[in-house]
C-alpha positions in Angstrom: 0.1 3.9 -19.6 -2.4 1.2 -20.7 -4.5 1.4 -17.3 -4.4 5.7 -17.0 -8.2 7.2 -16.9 -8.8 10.3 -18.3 -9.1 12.7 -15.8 -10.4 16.5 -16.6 -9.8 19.1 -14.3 -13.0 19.0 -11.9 -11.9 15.0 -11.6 -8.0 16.3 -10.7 -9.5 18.6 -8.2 -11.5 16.3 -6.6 -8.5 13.8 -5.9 -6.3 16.7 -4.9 -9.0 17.9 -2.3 -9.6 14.2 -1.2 -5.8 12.7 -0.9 -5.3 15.6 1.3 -8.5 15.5 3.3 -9.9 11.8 2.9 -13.0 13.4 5.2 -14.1 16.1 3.4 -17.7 16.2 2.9 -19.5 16.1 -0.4 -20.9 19.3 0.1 -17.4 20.8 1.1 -15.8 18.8 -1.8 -18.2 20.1 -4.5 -18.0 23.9 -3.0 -14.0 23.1 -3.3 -14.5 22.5 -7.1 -17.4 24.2 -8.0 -20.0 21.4 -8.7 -23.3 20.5 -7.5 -22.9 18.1 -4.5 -25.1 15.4 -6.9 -22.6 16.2 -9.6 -19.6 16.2 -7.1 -21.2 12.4 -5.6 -21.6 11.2 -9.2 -17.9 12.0 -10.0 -16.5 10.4 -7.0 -18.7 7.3 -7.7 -17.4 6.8 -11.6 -13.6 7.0 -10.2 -14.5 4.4 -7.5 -15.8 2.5 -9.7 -12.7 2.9 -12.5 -10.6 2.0 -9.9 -9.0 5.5 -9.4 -10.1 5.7 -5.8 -9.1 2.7 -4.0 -10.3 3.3 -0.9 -10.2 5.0 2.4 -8.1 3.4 4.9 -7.4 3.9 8.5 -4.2 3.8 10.0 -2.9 2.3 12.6 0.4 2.5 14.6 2.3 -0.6 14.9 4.2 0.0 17.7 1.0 0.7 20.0 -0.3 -2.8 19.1 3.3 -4.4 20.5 5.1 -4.1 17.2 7.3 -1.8 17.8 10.0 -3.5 15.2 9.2 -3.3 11.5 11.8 -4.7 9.1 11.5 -5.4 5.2 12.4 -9.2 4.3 14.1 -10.1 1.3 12.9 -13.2 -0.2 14.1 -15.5 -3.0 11.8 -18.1 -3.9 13.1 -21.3 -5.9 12.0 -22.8 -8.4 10.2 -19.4 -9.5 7.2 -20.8 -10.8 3.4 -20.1 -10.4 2.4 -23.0 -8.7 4.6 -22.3 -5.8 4.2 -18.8 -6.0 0.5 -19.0 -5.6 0.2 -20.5 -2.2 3.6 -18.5 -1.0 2.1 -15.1 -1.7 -1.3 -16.0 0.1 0.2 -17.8 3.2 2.1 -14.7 3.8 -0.2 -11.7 2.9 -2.3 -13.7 5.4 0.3 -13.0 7.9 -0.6 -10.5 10.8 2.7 -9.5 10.9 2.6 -8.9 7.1 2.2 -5.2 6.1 3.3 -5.6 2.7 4.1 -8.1 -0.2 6.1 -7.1 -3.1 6.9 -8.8 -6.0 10.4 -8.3 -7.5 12.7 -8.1 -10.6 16.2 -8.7 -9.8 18.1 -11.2 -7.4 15.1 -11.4 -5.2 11.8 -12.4 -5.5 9.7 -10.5 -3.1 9.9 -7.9 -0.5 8.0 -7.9 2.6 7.3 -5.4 5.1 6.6 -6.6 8.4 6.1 -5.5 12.0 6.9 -7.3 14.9 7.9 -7.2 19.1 10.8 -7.7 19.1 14.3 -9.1 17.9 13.5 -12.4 18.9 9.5 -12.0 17.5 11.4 -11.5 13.9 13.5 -14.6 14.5 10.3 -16.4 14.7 8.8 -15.2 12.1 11.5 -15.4 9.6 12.3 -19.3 11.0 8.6 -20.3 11.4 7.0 -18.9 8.4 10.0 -18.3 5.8 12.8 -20.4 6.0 10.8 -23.1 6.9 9.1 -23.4 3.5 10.3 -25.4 1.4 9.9 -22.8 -1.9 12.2 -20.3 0.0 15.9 -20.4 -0.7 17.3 -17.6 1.1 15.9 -14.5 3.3 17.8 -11.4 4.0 16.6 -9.2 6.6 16.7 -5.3 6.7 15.8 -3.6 10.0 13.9 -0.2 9.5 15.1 2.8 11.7 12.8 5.3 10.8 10.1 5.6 8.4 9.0 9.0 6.6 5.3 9.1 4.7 6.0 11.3 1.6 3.4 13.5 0.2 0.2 12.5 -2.3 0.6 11.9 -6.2 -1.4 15.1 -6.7 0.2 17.8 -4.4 -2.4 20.2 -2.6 -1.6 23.0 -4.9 -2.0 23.3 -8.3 1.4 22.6 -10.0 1.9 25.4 -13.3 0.0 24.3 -16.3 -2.9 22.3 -14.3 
């Protein structure tokens, strides 16, 4: 993996402890690992800034803002080139509705996860803001039931060998 940072095991426990508690003190944190709460700041600070930490993010339900119907959009933009690419990815990550953007291998181009009222919100959206482009060639659209949040990359335990 050309972007991977090597991580020892204080560094491992500190993500572990934080992925599963994003609120943890530094003083509990460094008790957790056994580090001085300078050293425990310090080591938090260098993964920040390698990019290892992203961020802290709060989360917020969809359906208590009035979009209580999230769907993922299939999108196939034509001609595939970065000058119409640009502009489409920015337009619709500036979106409200927008939740995600991903970019694609395969038949389509882009997947997008959005959340909406309503039946008739979605029809808007996809008309007013897809189709009506003149880059996109085709959108499918996939309603989501039910959505599960799965677990952290590092697991709360120590997995044999760690």
């Amino acid at each position: 993996m050309r972007d991977s940072v090597p991580l020892d095991p204080v560094d491992l426990a500190i993500l572990r402890l934080l992925q599963n508690d994003a609120r943890m003190t530094y003083r509990d944190l460094a008790a957790e690992v056994g580090v001085a709460p300078s050293t425990c700041l310090d080591r938090v600070a260098r993964l920040r800034r390698a990019g290892v930490i992203l961020g802290h993010e709060l989360r917020v339900d969809p359906a208590k803002l009035g979009r209580g119907l999230e769907a993922l959009l299939l999108v196939q933009v034509r001609p595939h080139r970065r000058e119409l690419v640009g502009p489409f990815v920015e337009r619709i990550r500036a979106l409200p509705e927008s939740r995600a953007l991903f970019h694609l291998t395969g038949p389509d181009d882009y997947l997008v996860h959005v959340a909406v009222a309503d039946t008739a919100d979605l029809q808007r959206l996809v008309l007013d803001e897809f189709t009506s482009r003149k880059e996109v060639a085709r959108v499918e659209t996939r309603l989501i039931f039910q959505r599960w949040d799965c677990g952290p990359l590092l697991p709360a335990r120590h997995a044999a060998g760690e």
